[in-house]
N, C-alpha and C positions, 0 to 999 in steps of 0.2 A: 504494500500500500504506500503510497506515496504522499505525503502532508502538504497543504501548502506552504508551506516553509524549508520544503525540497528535502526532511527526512523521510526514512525510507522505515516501514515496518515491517516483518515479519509475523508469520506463525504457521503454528500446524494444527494438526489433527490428528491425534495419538489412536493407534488401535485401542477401543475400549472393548474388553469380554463382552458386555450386555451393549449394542448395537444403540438401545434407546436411548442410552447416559451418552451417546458420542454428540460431538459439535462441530461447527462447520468451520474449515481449514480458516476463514478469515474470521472468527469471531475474537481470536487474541488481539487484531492488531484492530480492530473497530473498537475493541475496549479501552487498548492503550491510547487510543489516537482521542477518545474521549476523555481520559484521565486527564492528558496533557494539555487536554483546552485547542485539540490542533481538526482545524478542516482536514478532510480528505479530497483531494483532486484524484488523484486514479485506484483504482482497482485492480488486483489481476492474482486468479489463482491457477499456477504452475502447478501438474501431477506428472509422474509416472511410477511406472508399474515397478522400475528397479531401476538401480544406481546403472542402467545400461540402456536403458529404454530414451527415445527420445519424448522431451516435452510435449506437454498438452495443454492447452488454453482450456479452462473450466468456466464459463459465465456463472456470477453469482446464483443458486439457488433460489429458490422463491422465501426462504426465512430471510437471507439476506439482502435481498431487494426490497422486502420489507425495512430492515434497519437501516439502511440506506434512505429509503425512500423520507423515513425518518427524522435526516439530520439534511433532506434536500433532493433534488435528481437532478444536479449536475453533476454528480459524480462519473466520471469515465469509468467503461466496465471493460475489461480485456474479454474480448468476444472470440479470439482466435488470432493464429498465426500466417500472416501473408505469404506468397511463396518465393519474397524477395528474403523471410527471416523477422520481418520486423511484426512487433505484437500489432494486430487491429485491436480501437478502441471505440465504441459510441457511448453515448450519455444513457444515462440511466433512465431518462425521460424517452429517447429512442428506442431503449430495449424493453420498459414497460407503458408504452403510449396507454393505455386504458387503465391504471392505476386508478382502483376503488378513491383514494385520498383526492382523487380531482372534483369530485363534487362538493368538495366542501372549499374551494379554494373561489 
């Protein structure tokens, strides 16, 4: 995750045994970026399968779109990887246009 203020945050998502108790790979760095009083400008969650596999662009989840939606929908979401290498990014407002929260705006 990227701050307005150009630091960078991290997290993961820990294999938990019970499936229910797990969280979503960016919910560390939405918490710290809250802690710290800091905007988010981009998003982007990186997977793979093992230390050999190549990357994969994950667009935020539907929890996460929600907490996002939350603190704004300008956030940039990494939607995927171009075939020059570099991350695609749209707005959060782009990748949920019909967003239940717009009738109240």
């Amino acid at each position: 995750m990227l701050l307005e203020n150009g630091d960078i945050l991290t997290s993961i998502s820990p294999d938990f045994p019970n499936a229910a108790s797990s969280v979503c790979m960016e919910l560390g760095s939405y918490i710290q970026a809250a802690t710290l009083d800091q905007k988010m400008t981009h998003t982007l969650c990186l997977v793979r399968e093992n230390e050999n596999d190549s990357l994969t662009v994950l667009t935020p989840c539907g929890i996460c779109q929600e907490r996002l939606n939350f603190l704004g929908n300008t956030t940039q979401c990494g939607i995927g990887i171009l075939q020059n290498g570099e991350i695609q990014y749209i707005s959060l407002a782009d990748l949920q246009p019909f967003h239940w929260n717009r009738v109240y705006q």
